[in-house]
C-alpha positions in Angstrom: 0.0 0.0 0.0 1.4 3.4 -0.7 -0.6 6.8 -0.1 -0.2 9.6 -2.4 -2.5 13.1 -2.6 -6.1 13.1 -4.2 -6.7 14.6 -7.5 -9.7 16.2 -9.1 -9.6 13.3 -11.8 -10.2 11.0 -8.6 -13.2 12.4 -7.3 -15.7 10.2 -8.6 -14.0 7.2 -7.6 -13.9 9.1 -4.2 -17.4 9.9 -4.3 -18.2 6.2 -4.5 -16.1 5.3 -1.2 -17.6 7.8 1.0 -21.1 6.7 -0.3 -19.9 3.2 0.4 -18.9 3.9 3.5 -21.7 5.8 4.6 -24.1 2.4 3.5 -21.6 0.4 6.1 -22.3 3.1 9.0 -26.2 2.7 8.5 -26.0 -0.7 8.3 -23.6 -1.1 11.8 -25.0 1.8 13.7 -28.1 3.6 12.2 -26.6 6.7 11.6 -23.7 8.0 9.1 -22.2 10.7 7.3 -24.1 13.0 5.3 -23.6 13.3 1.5 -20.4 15.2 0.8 -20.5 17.7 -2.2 -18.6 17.4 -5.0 -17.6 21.3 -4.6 -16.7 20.0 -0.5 -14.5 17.3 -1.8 -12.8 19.4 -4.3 -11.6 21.8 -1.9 -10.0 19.6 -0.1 -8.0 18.6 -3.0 -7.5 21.9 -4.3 -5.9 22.7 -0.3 -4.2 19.7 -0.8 -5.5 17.8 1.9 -7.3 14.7 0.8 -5.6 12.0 0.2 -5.9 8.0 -0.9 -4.6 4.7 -0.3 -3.5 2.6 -3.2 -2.9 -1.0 -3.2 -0.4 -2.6 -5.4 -2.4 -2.4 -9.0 -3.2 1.4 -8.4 -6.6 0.2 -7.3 -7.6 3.3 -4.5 -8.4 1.1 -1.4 -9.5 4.0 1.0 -9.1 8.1 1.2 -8.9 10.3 4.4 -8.3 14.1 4.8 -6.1 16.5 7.2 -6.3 19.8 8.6 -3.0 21.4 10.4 -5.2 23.6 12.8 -8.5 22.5 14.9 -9.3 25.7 16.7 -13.0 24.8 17.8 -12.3 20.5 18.7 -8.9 21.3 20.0 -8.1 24.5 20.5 -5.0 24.6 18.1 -5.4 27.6 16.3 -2.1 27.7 14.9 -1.7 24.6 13.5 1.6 24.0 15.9 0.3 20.9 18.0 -0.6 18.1 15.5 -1.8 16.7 12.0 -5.4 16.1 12.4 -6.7 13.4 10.6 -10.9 13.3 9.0 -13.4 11.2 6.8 -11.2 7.7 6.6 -13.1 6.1 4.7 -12.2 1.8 3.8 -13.6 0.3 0.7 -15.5 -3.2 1.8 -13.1 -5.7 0.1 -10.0 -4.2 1.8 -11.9 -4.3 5.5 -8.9 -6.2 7.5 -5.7 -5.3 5.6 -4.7 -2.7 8.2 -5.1 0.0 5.9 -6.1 1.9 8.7 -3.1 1.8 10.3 -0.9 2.9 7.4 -2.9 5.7 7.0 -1.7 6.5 11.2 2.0 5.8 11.0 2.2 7.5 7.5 0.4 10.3 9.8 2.8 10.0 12.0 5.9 10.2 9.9 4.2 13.8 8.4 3.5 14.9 11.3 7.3 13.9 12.9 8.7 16.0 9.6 6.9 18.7 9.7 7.8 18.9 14.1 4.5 18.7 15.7 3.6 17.0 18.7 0.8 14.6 18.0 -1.5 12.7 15.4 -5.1 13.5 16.7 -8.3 12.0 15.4 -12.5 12.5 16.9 -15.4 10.3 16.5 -19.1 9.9 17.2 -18.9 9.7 21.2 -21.9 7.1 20.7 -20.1 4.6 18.6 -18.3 2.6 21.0 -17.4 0.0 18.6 -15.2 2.8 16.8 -13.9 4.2 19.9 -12.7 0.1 20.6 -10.9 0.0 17.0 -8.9 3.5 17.5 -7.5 2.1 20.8 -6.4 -0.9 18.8 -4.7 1.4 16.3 -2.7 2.9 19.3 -4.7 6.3 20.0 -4.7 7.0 23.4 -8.6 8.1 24.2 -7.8 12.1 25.8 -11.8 12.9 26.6 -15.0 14.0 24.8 -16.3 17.2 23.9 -19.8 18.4 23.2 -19.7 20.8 19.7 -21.5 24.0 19.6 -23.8 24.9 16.5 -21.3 26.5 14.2 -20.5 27.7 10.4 -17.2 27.1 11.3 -16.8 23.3 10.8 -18.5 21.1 8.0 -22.5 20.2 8.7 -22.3 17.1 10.2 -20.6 18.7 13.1 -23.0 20.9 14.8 -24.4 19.7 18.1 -22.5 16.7 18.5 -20.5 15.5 21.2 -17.4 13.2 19.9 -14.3 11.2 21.3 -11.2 12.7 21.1 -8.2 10.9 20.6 -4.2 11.5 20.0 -0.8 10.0 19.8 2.2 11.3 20.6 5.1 11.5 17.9 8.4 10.8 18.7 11.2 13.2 19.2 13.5 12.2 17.2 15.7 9.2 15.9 19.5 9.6 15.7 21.8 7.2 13.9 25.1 6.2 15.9 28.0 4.0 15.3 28.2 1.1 16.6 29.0 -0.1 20.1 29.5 -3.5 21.8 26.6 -2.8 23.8 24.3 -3.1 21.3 26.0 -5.8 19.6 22.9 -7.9 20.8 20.1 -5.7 19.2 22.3 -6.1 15.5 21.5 -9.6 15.9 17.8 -9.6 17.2 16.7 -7.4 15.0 18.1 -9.0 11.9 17.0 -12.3 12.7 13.7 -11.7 13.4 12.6 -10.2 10.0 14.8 -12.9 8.6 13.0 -15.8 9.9 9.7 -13.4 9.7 10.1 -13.9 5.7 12.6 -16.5 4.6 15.3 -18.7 6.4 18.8 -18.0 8.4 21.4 -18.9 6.5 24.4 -20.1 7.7 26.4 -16.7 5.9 23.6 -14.7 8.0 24.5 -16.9 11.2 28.0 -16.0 10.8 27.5 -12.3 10.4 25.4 -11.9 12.9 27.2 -13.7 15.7 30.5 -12.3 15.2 29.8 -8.7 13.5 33.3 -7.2 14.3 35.0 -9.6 12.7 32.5 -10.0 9.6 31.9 -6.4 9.1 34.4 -4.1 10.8 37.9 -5.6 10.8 37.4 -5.4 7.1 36.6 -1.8 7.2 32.9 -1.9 7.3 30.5 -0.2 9.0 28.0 -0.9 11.5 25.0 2.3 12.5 21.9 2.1 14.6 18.9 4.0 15.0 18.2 5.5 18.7 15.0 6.7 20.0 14.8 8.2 23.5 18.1 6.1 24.9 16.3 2.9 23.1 17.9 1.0 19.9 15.7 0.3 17.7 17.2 -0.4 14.2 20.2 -1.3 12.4 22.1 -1.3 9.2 25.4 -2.6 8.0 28.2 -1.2 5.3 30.5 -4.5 4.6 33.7 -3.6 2.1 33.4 -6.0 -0.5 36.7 -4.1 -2.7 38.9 -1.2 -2.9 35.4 0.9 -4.2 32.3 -1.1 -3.4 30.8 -1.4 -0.2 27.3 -3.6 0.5 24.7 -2.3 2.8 23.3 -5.2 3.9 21.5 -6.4 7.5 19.0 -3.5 7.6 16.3 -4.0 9.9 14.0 -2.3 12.1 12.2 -3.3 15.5 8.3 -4.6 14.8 7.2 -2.3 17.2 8.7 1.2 15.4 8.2 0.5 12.2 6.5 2.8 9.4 7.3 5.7 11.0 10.7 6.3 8.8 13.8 4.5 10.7 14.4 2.4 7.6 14.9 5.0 5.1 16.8 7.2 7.9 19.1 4.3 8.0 19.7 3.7 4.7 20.4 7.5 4.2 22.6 6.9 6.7 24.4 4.8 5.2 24.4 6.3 1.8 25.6 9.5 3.8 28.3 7.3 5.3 29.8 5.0 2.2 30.3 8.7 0.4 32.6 10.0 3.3 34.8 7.0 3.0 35.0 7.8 -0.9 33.0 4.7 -1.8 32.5 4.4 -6.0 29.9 1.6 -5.7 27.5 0.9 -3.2 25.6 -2.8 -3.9 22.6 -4.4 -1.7 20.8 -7.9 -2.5 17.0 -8.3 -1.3 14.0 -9.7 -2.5 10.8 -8.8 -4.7 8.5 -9.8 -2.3 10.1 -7.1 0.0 8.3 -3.9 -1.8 8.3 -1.0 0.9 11.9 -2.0 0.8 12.2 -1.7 -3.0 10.4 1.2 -2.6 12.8 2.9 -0.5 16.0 1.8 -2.2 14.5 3.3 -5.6 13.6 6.6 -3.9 16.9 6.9 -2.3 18.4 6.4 -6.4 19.3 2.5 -6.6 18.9 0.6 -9.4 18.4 -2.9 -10.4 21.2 -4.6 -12.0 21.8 -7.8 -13.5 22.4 -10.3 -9.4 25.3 -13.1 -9.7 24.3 -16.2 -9.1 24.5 -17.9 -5.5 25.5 -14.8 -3.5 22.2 -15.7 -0.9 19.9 -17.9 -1.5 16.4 -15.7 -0.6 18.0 -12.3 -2.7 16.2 -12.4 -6.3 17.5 -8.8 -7.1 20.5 -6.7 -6.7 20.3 -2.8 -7.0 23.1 -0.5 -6.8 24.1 3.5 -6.4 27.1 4.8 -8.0 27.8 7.8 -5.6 28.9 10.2 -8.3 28.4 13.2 -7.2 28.3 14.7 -10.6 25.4 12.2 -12.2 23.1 13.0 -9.2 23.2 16.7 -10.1 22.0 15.8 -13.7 18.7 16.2 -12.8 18.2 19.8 -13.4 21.3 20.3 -15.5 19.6 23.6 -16.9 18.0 24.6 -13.4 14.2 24.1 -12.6 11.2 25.3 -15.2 10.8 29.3 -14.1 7.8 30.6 -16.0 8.8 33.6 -17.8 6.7 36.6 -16.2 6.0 38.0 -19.8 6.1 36.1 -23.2 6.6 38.4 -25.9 6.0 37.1 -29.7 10.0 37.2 -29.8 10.2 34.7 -27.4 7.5 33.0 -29.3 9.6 32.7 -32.2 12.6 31.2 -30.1 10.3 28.3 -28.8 8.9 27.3 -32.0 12.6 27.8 -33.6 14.0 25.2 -30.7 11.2 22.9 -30.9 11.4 22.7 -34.5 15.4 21.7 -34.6 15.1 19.5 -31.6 14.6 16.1 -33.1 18.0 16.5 -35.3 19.7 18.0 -32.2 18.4 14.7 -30.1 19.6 12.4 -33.0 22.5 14.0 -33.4 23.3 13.3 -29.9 22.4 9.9 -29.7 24.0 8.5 -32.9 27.5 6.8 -31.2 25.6 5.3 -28.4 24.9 1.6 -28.0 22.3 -0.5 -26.5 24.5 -0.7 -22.9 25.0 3.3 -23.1 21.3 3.5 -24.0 20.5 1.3 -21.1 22.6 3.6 -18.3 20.9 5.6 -16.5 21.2 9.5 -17.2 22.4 10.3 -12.9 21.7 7.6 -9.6 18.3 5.7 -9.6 16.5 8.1 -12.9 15.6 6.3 -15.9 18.0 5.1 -18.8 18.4 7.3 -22.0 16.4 4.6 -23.6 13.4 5.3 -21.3 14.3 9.4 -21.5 14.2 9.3 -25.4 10.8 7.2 -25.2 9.5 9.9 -22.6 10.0 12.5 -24.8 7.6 10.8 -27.4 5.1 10.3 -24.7 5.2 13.7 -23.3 5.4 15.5 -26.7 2.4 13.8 -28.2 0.8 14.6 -25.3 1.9 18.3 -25.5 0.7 18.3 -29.0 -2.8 16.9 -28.4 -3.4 19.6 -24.9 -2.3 22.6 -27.7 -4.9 21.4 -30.1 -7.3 21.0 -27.4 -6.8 24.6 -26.2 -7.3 26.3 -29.5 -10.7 24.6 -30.8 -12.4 24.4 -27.2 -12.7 26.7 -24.6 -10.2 26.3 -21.3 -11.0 22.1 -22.0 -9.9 19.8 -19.1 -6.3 18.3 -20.0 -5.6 14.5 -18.9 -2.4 14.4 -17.5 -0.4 11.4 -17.9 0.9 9.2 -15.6 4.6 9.7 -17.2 6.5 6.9 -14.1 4.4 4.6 -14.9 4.7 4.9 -19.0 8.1 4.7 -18.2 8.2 1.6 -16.7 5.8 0.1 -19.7 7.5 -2.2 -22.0 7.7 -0.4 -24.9 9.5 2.0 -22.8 12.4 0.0 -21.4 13.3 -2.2 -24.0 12.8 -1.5 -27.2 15.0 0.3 -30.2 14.8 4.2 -30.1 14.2 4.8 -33.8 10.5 5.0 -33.4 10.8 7.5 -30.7 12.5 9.4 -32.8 10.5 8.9 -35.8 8.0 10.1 -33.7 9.5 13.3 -32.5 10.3 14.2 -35.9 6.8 13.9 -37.4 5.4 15.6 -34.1 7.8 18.3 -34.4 7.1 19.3 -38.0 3.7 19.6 -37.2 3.9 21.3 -34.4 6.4 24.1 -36.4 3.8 24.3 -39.3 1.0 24.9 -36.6 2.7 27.7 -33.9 4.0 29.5 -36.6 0.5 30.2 -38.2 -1.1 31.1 -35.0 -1.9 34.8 -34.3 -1.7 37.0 -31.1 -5.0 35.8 -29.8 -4.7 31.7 -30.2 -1.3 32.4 -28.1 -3.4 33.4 -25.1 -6.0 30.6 -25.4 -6.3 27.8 -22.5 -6.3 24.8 -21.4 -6.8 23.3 -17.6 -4.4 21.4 -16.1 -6.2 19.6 -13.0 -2.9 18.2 -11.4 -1.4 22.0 -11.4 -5.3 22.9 -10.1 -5.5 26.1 -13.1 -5.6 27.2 -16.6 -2.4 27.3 -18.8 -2.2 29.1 -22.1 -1.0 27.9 -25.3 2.3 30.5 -25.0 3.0 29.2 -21.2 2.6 25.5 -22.8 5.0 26.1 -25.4 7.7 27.9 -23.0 7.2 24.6 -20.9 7.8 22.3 -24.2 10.8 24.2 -25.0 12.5 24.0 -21.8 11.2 19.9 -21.1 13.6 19.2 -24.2 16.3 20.8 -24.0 16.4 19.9 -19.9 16.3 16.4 -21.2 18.9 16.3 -24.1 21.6 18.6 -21.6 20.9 15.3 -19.3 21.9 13.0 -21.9 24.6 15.5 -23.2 26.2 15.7 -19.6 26.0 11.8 -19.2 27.5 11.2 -22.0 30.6 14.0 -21.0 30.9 12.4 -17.5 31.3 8.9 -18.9 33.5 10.4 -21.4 31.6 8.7 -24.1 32.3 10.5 -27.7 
């Protein structure tokens, strides 16, 4: 499960979960949640405070909102004391996956960034059998307060009394180097998510038991994760040459995970490999480990091809080349700045760029192979192959929204879900030549079609619901021209740091 923001193309599919759950509170207690408006839902997307659960297909499993302040239930006006979470809402076939408690501990990790104090949830006072299942997530019941008629809060709050509940966040987590102390809690920890999943090994009984010798007299590293005086995870750098290290044994007590010691960890470790002027960092694990996987890619590992018989459970072996210089390649040209005027000059530039690009892109690509096509442009981004095959994507959809703009008026753009096309196979693996057949068909057509527009179709407009407002055809095109050349300096600046001709 991962949980990502609402967005207005969702709010259908929202619409039918809230009426869903509103059926199941009728049906357990008699009474429920009103009908919220579309306009009601909206705002909270627009605010950016709705958000859903998605399982592993993309399918949206449940949604809930935030506020930062709660100055009539809680008297926090300022928004300093805690994330407040509303409207949870579970669809039927995932009742009993605990999605309920992600949403809390991903509450909790938000709420430990951004420094406030608690995680803080109300409920009908009535419903007991909801009162019972918020203990059980961990929320400690604080008291109940009776609500006053007001404008101030949505409907279905006036005149009720509700149950108010909270949980504390913690302070904070610190990573330190290891000490014989806790030589114990490198051991526990490891092998109970070990035997949790898979089986010890007799390579993992070695390592664990005798850590100094396995790890550090080879120049390795061993860091834990502290809370308030108490261990509670650990991760392990083991030199495996002259320029690689492995992190390897990362694990995290049961009872504080999800609340972001893992990735802290493995940052930590990252932070650490790059301070003893490690080239190559390596790591083995397994598919059916995804939050894992999920934080490795985030953090800018990659797969790569896994040798065989290293461990027996590991399926998949990612790595991070900690070159500074590739992981500053991904604004090699800075971030997009909208210009604050776009003058018919400027015009002209755009169309002039756009039109030369595809030669400009070909001419760049021509000496590469299919193992330069398949590196990727800086640590954990995707390959030139999949850059060259985004820039298809993205331009035909650029195209399409321009068309759009100038024979309806201010239409609703679908944006595209450009990660995921990525990953698609016609993406990953296949030859770039009808990419770039494509950009140079798209290209020419585009030309032919900005250069015959007037003053007026320049300032027509299309809506982009992800960016929440209208865009005109000039903005788009300033956009355009900037997406490509930010991507062929990328490939441009890969190609001089690998010293590729």
């Amino acid at each position: 499960m991962r949980i990502e923001r609402t967005i207005i193309a969702d709010i259908l599919t929202v619409e039918m979960i809230y009426s869903e759950a509103r059926a199941y509170q009728f049906q357990q207690t008699g009474y429920g949640w009103p009908v919220f408006s579309k306009s009601f839902i909206e705002k909270e997307i627009i605010e950016k405070r709705h958000f859903k659960v998605l399982d592993e297909d993309d399918e949206m499993a449940g949604v809930f909102s935030i506020v930062k302040a709660e100055p009539i239930i809680w008297n926090d006006k300022d928004g300093k004391q805690a994330i407040y979470l509303h409207r949870m809402a579970i669809r039927n076939q995932y009742r009993g996956n605990n999605i309920a408690k992600e949403v809390v501990n991903w509450a909790m990790t938000e709420a430990w960034k951004h420094k406030k104090k608690f995680i803080r949830v109300d409920t009908w006072a009535n419903n007991d059998a909801l009162t019972d299942y918020y203990r059980k997530l961990g929320l400690e019941w604080v008291g109940k307060k009776q609500l006053p008629p007001t404008s101030d809060l949505p409907e279905h709050y006036n005149n009720i009394e509700v149950n108010l509940f909270e949980d504390k966040i913690m302070k904070a987590i610190n990573i330190e180097s290891y000490r014989l102390e806790w030589k114990s809690y490198f051991e526990q920890f490891n092998r109970a998510w070990i035997e949790k999943y898979f089986v010890l090994e007799d390579i993992d009984k070695y390592v664990l038991s005798n850590p100094e010798e396995a790890i550090l007299k080879g120049g390795g590293k061993i860091l834990f994760a502290v809370y308030d005086g108490k261990v509670i995870g650990t991760v392990a750098l083991k030199k495996t040459d002259d320029e690689t290290m492995e992190l390897t044994k990362m694990a995290v007590n049961e009872n504080y995970q999800g609340i972001g010691a893992g990735k802290m960890l493995c940052q930590a470790a990252i932070d650490k490999a790059k301070d003893l002027s490690v080239k190559r960092l390596v790591l083995y694990t397994q598919t059916v480990l995804k939050p894992a996987l999920g934080i490795y890619k985030k953090l800018g590992f990659i797969e790569v091809p896994i040798e065989l018989g290293k461990y027996k459970r590991a399926d998949t072996k990612m790595e991070m080349i900690l070159n500074d210089n590739l992981q500053n390649n991904q604004y090699p040209t800075g971030k997009y700045k909208e210009p604050e005027v776009i003058t018919e000059e400027i015009c002209i530039s755009f169309i002039d760029m756009i039109a030369s690009f595809p030669a400009n892109l070909k001419s760049t690509l021509m000496s590469l192979n299919d193992k330069k096509l398949d590196t990727p442009y800086r640590n954990g981004s995707w390959t030139v192959r999949q850059v060259v095959h985004h820039l298809a994507d993205s331009n035909i959809n650029c195209f399409a929204r321009i068309k759009f703009a100038l024979t309806e008026d201010n239409p609703i753009i679908k944006p595209f879900a450009e990660e995921k096309w990525a990953e698609l196979p016609d993406a990953k693996h296949i030859s770039i030549l009808p990419s770039l057949n494509i950009l140079e068909g798209i290209h020419e057509r585009s030309a032919i079609l900005l250069k015959g527009l007037g003053k007026k179709d320049w300032n027509r407009t299309f809506f982009h619901p992800d960016l929440n407002k209208s865009q005109t055809v000039a903005e788009a095109i300033a956009k355009y021209s900037w997406h490509c050349n930010h991507h062929l300096v990328q490939i441009k600046n890969l190609k001089k740091q690998m010293q590729w001709k």
